[in-house]
C-alpha positions as CSV (number, residue, x, y, z in Angstrom):
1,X,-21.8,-45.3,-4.0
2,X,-25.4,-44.8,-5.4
3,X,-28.5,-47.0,-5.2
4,X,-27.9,-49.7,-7.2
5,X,-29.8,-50.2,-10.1
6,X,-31.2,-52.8,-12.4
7,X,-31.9,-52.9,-16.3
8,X,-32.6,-55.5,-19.1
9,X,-31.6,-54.7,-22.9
10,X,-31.9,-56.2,-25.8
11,X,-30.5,-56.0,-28.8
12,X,-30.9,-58.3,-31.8
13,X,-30.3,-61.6,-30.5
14,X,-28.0,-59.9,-27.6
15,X,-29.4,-59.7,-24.0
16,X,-28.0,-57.8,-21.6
17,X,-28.4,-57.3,-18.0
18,X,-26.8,-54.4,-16.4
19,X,-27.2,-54.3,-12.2
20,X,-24.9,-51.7,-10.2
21,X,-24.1,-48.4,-9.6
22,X,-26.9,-46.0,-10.8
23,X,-24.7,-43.1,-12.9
24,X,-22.1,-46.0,-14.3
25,X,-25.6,-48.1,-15.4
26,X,-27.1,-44.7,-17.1
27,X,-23.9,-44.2,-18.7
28,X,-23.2,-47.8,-19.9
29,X,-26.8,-47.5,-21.6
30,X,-26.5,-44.2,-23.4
31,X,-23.2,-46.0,-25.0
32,X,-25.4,-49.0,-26.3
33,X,-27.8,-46.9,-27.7
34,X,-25.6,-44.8,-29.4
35,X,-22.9,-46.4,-30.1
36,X,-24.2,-50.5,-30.1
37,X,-22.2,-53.3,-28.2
38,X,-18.9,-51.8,-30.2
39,X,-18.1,-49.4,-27.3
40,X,-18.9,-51.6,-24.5
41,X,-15.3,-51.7,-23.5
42,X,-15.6,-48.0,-22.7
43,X,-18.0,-48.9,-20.4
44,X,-15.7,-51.4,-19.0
45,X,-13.0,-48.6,-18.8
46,X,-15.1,-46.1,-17.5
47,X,-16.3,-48.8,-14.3
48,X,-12.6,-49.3,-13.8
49,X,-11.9,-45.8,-13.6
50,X,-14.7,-45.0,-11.5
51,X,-13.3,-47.9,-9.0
52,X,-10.3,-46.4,-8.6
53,X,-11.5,-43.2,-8.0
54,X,-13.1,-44.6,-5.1
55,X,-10.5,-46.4,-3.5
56,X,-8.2,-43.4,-3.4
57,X,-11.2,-41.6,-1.9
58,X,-11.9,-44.2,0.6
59,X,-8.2,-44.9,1.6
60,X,-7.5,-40.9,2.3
61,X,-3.9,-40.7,0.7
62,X,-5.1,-38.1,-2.1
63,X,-3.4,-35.6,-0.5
64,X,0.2,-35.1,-0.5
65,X,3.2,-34.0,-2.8
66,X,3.9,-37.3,-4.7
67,X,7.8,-37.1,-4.0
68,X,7.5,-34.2,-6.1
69,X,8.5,-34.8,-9.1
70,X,5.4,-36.7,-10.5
71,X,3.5,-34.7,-13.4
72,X,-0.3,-34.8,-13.7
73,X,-2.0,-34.6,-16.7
74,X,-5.1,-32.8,-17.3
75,X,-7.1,-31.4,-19.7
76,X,-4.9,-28.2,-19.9
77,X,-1.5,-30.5,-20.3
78,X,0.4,-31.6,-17.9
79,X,0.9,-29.4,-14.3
80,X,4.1,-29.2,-13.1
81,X,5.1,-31.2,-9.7
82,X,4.1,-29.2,-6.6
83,X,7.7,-28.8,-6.0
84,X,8.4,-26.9,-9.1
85,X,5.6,-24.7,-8.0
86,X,7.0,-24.1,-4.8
87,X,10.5,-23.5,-5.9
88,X,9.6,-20.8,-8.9
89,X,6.7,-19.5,-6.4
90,X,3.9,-19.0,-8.9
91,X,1.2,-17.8,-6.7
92,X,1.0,-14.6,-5.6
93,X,-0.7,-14.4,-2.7
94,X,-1.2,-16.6,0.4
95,X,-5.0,-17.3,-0.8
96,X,-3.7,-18.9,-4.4
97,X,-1.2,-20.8,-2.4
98,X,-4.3,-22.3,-0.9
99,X,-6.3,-22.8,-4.2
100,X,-3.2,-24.4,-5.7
101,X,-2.6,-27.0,-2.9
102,X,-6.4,-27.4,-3.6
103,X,-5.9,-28.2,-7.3
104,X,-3.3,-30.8,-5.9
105,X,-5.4,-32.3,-2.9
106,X,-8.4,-32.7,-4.5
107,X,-7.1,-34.1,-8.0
108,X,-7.9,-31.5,-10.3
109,X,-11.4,-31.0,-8.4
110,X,-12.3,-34.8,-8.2
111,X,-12.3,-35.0,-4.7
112,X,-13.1,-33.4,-1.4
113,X,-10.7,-31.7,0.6
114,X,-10.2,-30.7,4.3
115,X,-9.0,-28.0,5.9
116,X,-6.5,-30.7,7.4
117,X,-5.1,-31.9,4.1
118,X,-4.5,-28.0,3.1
119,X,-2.2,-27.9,6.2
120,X,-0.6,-31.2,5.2
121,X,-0.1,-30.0,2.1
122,X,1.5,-26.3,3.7
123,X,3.9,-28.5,6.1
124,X,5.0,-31.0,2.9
125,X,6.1,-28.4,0.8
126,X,7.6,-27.0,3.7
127,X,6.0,-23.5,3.9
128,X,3.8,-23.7,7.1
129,X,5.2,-20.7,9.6
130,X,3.1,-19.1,12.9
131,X,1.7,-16.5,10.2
132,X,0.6,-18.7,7.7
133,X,-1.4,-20.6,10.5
134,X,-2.8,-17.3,12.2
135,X,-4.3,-16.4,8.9
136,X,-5.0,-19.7,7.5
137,X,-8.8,-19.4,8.5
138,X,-9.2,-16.2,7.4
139,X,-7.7,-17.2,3.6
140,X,-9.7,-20.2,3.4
141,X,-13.2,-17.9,3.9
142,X,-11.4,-15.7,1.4
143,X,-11.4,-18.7,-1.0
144,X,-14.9,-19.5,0.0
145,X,-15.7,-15.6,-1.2
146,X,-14.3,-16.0,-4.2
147,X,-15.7,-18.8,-5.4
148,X,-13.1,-21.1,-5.8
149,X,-14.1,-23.2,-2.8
150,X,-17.4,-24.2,-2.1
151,X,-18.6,-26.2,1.6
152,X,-20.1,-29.6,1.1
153,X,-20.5,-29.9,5.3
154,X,-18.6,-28.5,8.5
155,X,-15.6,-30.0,7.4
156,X,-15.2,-31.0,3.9
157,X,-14.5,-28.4,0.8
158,X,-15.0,-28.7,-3.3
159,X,-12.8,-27.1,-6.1
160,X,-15.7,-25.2,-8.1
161,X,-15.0,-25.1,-11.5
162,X,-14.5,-21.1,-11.0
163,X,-11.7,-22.0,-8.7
164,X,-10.0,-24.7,-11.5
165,X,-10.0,-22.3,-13.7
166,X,-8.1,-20.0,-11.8
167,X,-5.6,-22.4,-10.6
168,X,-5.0,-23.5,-14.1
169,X,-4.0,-19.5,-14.9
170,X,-1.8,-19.8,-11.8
171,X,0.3,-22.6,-13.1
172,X,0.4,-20.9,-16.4
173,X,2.4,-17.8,-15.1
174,X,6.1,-18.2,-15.8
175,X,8.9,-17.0,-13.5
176,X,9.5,-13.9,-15.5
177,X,6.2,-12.5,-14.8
178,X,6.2,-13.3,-10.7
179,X,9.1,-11.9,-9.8
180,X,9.7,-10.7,-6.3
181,X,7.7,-8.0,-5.5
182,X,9.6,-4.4,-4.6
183,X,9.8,-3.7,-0.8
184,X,7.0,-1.9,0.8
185,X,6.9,1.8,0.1
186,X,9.7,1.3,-2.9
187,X,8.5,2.6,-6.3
188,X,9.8,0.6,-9.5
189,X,9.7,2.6,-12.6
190,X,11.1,2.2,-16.2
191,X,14.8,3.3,-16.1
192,X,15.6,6.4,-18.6
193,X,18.8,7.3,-19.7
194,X,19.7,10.7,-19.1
195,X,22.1,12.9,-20.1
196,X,24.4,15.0,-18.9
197,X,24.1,18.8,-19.9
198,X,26.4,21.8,-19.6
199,X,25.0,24.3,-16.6
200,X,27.8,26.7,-17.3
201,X,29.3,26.4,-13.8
202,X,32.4,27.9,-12.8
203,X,33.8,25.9,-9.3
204,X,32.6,28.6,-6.9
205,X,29.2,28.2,-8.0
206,X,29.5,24.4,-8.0
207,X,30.2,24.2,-4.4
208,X,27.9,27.1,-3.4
209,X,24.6,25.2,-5.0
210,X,26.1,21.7,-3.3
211,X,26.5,24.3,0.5
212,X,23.4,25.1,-0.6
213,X,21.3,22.1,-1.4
214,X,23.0,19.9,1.7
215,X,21.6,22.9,4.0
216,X,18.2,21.5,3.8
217,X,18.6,18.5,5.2
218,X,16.3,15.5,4.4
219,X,14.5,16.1,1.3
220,X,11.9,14.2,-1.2
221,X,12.2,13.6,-4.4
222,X,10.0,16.4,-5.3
223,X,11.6,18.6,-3.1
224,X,15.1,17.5,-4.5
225,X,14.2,18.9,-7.8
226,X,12.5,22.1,-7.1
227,X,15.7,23.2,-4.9
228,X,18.1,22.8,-7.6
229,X,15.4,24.4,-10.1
230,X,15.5,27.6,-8.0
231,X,19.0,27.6,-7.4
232,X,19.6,27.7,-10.9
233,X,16.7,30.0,-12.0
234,X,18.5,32.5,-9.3
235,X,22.5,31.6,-9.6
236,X,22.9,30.3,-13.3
237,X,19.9,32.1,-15.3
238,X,18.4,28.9,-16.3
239,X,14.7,30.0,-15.9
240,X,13.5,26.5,-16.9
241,X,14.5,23.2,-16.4
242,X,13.5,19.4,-17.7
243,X,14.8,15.9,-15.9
244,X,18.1,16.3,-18.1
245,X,18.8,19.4,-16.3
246,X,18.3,18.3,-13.1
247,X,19.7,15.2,-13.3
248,X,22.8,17.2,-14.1
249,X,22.6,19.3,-10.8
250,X,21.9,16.1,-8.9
251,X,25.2,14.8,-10.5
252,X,26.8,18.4,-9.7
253,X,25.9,18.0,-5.7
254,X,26.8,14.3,-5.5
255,X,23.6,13.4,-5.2
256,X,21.8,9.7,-6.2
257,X,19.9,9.9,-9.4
258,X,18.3,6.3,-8.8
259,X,14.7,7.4,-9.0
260,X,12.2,8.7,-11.8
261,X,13.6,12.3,-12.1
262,X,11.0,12.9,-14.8
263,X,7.8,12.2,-12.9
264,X,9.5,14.2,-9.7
265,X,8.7,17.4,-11.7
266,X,5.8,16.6,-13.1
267,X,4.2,15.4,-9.8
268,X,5.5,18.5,-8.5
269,X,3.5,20.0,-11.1
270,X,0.5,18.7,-11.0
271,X,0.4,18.0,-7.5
272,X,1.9,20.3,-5.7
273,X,1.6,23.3,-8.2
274,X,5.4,24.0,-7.4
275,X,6.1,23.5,-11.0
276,X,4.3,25.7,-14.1
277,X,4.9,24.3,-17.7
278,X,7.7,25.8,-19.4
279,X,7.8,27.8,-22.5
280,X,9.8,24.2,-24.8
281,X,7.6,21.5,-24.6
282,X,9.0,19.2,-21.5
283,X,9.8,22.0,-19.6
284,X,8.7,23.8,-16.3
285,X,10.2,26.7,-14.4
286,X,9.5,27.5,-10.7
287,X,5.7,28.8,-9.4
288,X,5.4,31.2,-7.0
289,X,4.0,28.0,-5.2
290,X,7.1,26.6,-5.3
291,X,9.3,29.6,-4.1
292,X,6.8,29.4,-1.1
293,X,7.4,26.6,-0.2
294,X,11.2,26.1,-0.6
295,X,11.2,29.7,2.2
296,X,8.8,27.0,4.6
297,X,12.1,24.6,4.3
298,X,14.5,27.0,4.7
299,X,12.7,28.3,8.0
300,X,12.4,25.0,8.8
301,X,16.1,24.0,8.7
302,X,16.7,26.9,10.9
């Protein structure tokens, strides 16, 4: 509590006499003068809520999940219970997990928080592990860098309204748009439909490019594609290919078409200058580059 505080009003025949709490006295006042002894009950309601706000502080259960299924309003409507948050696993990273348990600790930013009650908060929603605790220090400084927790002393934290902000964008996200992220290493890309296009292969040279593809071994995608380009610019007379054409040799060899056939060739392009443009737009025929470097495999494999 503040220092308490003492002031004498009148108005008309009224007297008043407000004693308390400095920022609840300063409040009820500016109400009178605006507003006259009409809105005094706000002021009333305003004292009440202020009292409560203190007892939860003093009594230290702010902290905690509510059984979960409670919603809290706010300004920005009402946030979901901390279970739903858990079970369509909104945040992103392990540093939002800590702002949002923040959100929930603190009361939207009315209170205080501890590093303690963030771990009470990880072990009630049941996602504290040995690697969430080893890094736990190291996210809360992160949180600290960001601006979304500021420290009031060596042990208690605030919400900055930075920090509420982001929390509120958090909650926002739906489960569409925080799906799973791929596996390390594993490339997502939009699927295309390709087709399947005549190479004018009789069923010798079928099996000789399929002998001849499976000779090299372990391949890239890249790689994949410029093999069968050669193949056919040698074999088939097809001097220029696009991801239609090689999709079709991929299908030829029994090979897996499951990744971005398209930007293989043109990464090999641009990249690797294996790949020159083509005379049709979309197309690309084999660089000298690319010969080069498919006689480095082949040496390679021997």
């Amino acid at each position: 509590m503040g220092d308490n505080f003492k002031l004498h009003i009148s108005i008309g025949n009224a007297n008043i006499e407000l004693e308390g709490d400095g920022p609840l006295v300063h409040t009820i006042f500016n109400e009178l003068r605006e507003h006259g002894l009409g809105n005094l009950s706000y002021a009333e309601s305003v004292q009440g809520d202020l009292k409560q706000g203190e007892d939860k502080k003093n009594d230290g259960s702010n902290c905690g999940t509510d059984n979960g299924d409670a919603l809290k309003q706010s300004a920005n409507g009402p946030l979901p219970s901390i279970r739903e948050v858990v079970m369509k696993n909104l945040p992103k990273k392990e540093v939002e997990w800590l702002l949002i348990y923040a959100m929930y600790c603190s009361e939207q930013g009315e209170n205080s928080f501890t590093a303690a009650d963030l771990r009470k908060m990880y072990r009630e929603s049941n996602r504290w592990t040995d690697a969430r605790r080893k890094n736990f220090a190291a996210n809360i400084k992160q949180a600290v860098n960001a601006g979304w927790f500021s420290a009031v002393n060596s042990e208690d934290y605030r919400l900055s309204e930075t920090g509420k902000a982001a929390a509120f964008d958090i909650l926002k996200r739906s489960v569409e748009t925080n799906q799973q992220k791929s596996k390390k290493g594993q490339r997502t890309y939009t699927k295309v439909n390709y087709q399947m296009v005549e190479l004018n292969l009789d069923q010798n040279s079928r099996d000789e490019l399929k002998k001849y593809f499976e000779s090299f071994g372990k391949t890239n995608n890249i790689e994949k594609a410029l093999i069968l380009a050669d193949w056919l610019k040698n074999n088939a007379s097809i001097g220029e290919v696009n991801e239609h054409i090689v999709y079709s040799a991929l299908r030829t060899v029994g090979q897996s078409t499951s990744f971005d056939i398209k930007a293989a060739i043109s990464n090999g392009s641009n990249r690797n200058s294996y790949f020159v443009a083509g005379e049709k737009p979309g197309y690309y025929k084999v660089h000298h580059i690319g010969e080069d470097h498919i006689r480095d495999l082949a040496r390679k494999k021997e």
